[in-house]
N, C-alpha and C positions, 0 to 999 in steps of 0.2 A: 587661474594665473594672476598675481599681483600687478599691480599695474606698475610695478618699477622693474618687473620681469619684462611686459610687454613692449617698454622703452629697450630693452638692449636686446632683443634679438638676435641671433648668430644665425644669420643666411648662408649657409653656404650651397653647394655645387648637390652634395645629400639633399637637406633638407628642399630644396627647389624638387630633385628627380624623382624624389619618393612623396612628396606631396605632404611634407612634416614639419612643423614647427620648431622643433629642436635638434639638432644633428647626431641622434644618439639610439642608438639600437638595442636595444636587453638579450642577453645572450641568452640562448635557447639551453642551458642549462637541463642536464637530462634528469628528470623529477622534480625539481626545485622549482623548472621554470613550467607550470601551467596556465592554464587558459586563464588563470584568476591575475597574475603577474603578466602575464602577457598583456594582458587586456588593459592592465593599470599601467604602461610604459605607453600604449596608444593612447592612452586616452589622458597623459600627461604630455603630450606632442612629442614622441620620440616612436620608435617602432619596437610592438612587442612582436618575441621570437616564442614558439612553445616547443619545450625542447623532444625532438622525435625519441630519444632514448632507445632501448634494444631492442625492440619489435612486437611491443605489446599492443597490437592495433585496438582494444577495447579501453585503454587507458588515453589513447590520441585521442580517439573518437569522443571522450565525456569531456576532454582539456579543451577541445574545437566548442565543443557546447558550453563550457565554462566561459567561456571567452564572448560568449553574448553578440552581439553586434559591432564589436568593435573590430576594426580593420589590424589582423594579427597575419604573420606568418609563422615559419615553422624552419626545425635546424635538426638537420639528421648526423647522424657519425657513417660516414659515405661506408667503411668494411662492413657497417654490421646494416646497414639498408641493402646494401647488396645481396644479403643471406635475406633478406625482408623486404622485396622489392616493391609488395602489392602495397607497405606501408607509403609511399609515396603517392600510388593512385589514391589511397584513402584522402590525402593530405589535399593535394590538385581538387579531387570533389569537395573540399572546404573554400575554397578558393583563395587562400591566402593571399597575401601580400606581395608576400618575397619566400622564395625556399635557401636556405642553408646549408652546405654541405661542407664539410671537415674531416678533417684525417683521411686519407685516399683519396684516388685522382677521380677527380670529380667527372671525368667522359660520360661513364657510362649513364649518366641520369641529367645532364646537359641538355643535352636536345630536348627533351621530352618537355622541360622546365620553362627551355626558349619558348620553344614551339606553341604554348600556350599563353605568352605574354606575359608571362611572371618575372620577377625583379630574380636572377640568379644571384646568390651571394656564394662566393668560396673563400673561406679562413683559411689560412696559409700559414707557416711556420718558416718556410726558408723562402729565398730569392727563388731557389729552380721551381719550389710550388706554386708562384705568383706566374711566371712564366708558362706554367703549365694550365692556372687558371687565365689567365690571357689568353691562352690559346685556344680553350674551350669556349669564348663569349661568356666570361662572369661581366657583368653589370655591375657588381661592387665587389672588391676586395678584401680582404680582414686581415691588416698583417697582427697577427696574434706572437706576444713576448713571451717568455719563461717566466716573468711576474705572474702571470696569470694564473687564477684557481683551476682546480681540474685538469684536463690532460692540452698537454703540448709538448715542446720539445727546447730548446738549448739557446737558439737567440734571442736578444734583448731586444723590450720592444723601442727604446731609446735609438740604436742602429737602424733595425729593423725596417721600422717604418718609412726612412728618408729615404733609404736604399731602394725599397718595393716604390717607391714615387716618382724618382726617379725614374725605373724603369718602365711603369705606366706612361710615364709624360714622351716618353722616348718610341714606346711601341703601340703605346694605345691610350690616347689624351681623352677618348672620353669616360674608359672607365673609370669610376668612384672606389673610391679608396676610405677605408675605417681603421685606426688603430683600436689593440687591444691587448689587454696584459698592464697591470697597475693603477688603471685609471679609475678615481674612486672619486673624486672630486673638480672643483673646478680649476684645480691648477693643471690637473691629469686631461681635459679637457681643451685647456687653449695651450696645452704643451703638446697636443696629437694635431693642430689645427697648425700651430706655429711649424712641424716637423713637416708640414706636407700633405696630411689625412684631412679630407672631405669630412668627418665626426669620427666620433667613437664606438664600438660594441662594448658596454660596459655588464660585468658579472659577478663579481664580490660584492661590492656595492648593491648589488639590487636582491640577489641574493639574501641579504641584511634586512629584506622589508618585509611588512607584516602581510605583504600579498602571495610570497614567495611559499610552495611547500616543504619548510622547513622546521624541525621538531626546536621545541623552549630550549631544550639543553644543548644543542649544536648550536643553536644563535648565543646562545650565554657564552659556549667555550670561544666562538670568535671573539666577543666583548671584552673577553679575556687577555685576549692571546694580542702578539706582535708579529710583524713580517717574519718576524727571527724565529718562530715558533712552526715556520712552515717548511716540507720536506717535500724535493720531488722523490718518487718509487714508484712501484710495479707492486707491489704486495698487495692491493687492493683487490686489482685486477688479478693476480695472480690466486689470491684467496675465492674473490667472484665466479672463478672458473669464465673469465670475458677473455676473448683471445683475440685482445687488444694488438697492434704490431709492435714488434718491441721498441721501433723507434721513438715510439710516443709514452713519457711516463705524467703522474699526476702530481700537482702538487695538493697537497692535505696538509691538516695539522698533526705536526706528532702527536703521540698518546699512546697507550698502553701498545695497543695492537702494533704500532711502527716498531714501538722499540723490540718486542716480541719477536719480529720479521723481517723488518730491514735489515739488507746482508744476511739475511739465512733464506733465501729465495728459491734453493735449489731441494730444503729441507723443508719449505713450505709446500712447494707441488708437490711431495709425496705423502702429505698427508692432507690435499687440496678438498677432497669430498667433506671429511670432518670438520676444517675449517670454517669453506661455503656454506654448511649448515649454521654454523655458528655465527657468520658475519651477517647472514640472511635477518637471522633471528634482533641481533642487535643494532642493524639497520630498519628493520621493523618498529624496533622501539624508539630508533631516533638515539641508542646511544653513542655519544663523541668520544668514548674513552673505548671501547670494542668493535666501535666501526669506523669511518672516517666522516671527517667534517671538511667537501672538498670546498676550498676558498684559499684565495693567491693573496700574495705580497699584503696588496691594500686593506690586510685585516686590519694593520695597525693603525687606519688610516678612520677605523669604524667605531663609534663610541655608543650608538644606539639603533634599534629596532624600529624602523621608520616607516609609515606609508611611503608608497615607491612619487606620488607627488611632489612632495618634500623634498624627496631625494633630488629630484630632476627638476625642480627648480630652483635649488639650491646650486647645484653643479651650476646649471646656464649662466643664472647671476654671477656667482664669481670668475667665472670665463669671462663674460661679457664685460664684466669691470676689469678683471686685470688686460685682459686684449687695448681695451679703451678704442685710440684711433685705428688699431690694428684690426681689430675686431670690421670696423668696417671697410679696411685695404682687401682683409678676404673676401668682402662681397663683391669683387669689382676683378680683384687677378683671377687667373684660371691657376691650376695645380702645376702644371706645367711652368709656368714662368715661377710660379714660389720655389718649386722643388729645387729649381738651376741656380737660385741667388745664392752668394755665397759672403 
């Protein structure tokens, strides 16, 4: 850490409960984010996430080992751990951090989570999902936007997040609260702190770094690409043969395969087996023009391939500087009193 990084610190309400230096969590990104990325987000004072992904328990198990010593958690996609339950018990015996859970109602794997002292985290999409992880004993919240890479759903995280803080300060002042969805830098950072968010869950951005596993020519087409370059669909999913809810679609970059299937969704599940062979194979290779390259909004926001260091201390400083005296009013209010000023 630079020592002009270590002058502006961002204490907040997060960093204090989780025991971290900077307010900002790596999203559990499913393949992307392993133990190698995980590990490099702790151990740049933020908390790394390793993403659970579809149920591959021999693929967790080596990403816990990559991850070394360093204090990491983990992020499942709650429909498909449900099909893959014992992946959690593998998880719990790592002893993570914090566990993650998104897209479906997080009950069924709640208690088990509490029950052993573990930080719950549940990412949410709408108001009535916040309310339902409220209800469950999440410990942090993730109000997740439609800027966001990979899968989500239709609210902005700009609304989003003031709205879900609101309602935390109203029915539950001491859970923690993370925006997520656009946040790539430090303006994305004291703009989630200024709406109400305890930090950030940040994933395009990190994503972007040389700890991430992600293939030369997917990072290249991000380098490329702009916000405007990105499409939400189901054809991914629908090609994967993942039987994702339909509520939830992903945002990707266009490329070949979009334009090939976007809007022909109904001609793609009938010939879904041929396909799945074919996206398998050019997922394997890491290609962006046959498979997808999932990353949100803040592509255009990304000019280089960066250790995840860099990244993260780069975001804090500019937060810390643009906040100024703000920066330290949040160490002092609770969320509650920011959320209600008007």
């Amino acid at each position: 850490m630079t020592a002009s990084l270590k002058d502006k610190l961002l204490k907040t309400r997060l960093t204090e409960r989780l025991g971290i230096r900077h307010p900002i969590i790596g999203a559990p990104m499913a393949f992307a984010a392993g133990g190698r990325l995980a590990a490099a987000v702790s151990a740049a004072g933020g908390l790394g996430l390793i993403g659970g992904g579809y149920g591959d328990a021999d693929w967790l198990s080596r990403e816990f080992r990559a991850a070394g010593n360093q204090a990491v958690g983990c992020g499942f996609i709650t429909w498909s751990l449900r099909k893959h339950p014992a992946l959690l018990d593998l998880a719990l015996a790592n002893n993570p951090q914090a566990i993650l859970l998104s897209f479906d109602d997080p009950a069924s794997f709640a208690d088990r989570i509490k029950q052993r002292g573990i930080t719950l985290i549940c990412q949410v999409q709408t108001l009535r999902d916040a309310e339902r992880a409220v209800a469950c004993g999440a410990d942090v919240i993730v109000a997740q936007g439609s800027e966001a890479g990979g899968h989500g759903e239709k609210r902005g995280t700009f609304s989003l997040v003031p709205e879900i803080a609101d309602l935390i300060a109203k029915q539950s002042p001491t859970t923690l609260l993370c925006a997520a969805g656009g946040i790539g830098d430090g303006r994305g950072l004291a703009a989630a702190l200024m709406l109400g968010a305890d930090g950030a869950l940040i994933g395009s951005r990190l994503w972007a770094s040389k700890e991430a596993n992600v293939s030369t020519a997917m990072h290249n087409a991000a380098l490329a690409a702009t916000g405007d370059d990105t499409i939400r669909s189901q054809v991914m999913d629908l090609a994967r043969k993942l039987d994702w809810p339909s509520r939830y679609t992903a945002r990707v970059l266009r490329n070949s395969f979009i334009a090939r299937w976007h809007g022909r969704e109904a001609e793609l599940q009938s010939v879904a087996d041929e396909e799945a062979d074919k996206y398998r194979q050019a997922w394997a290779a890491g290609d962006p023009d046959n498979s997808n390259t999932f990353v949100g909004e803040v592509v255009g926001q990304i000019r280089e391939i960066e250790p995840v260091a860099n990244i993260i201390d780069r975001i804090v400083l500019q937060a810390a500087e643009l906040l100024g005296a703000k920066g330290r009013y949040l160490e002092m209010v609770p969320v509650e009193a920011r959320s209600s000023e008007r």
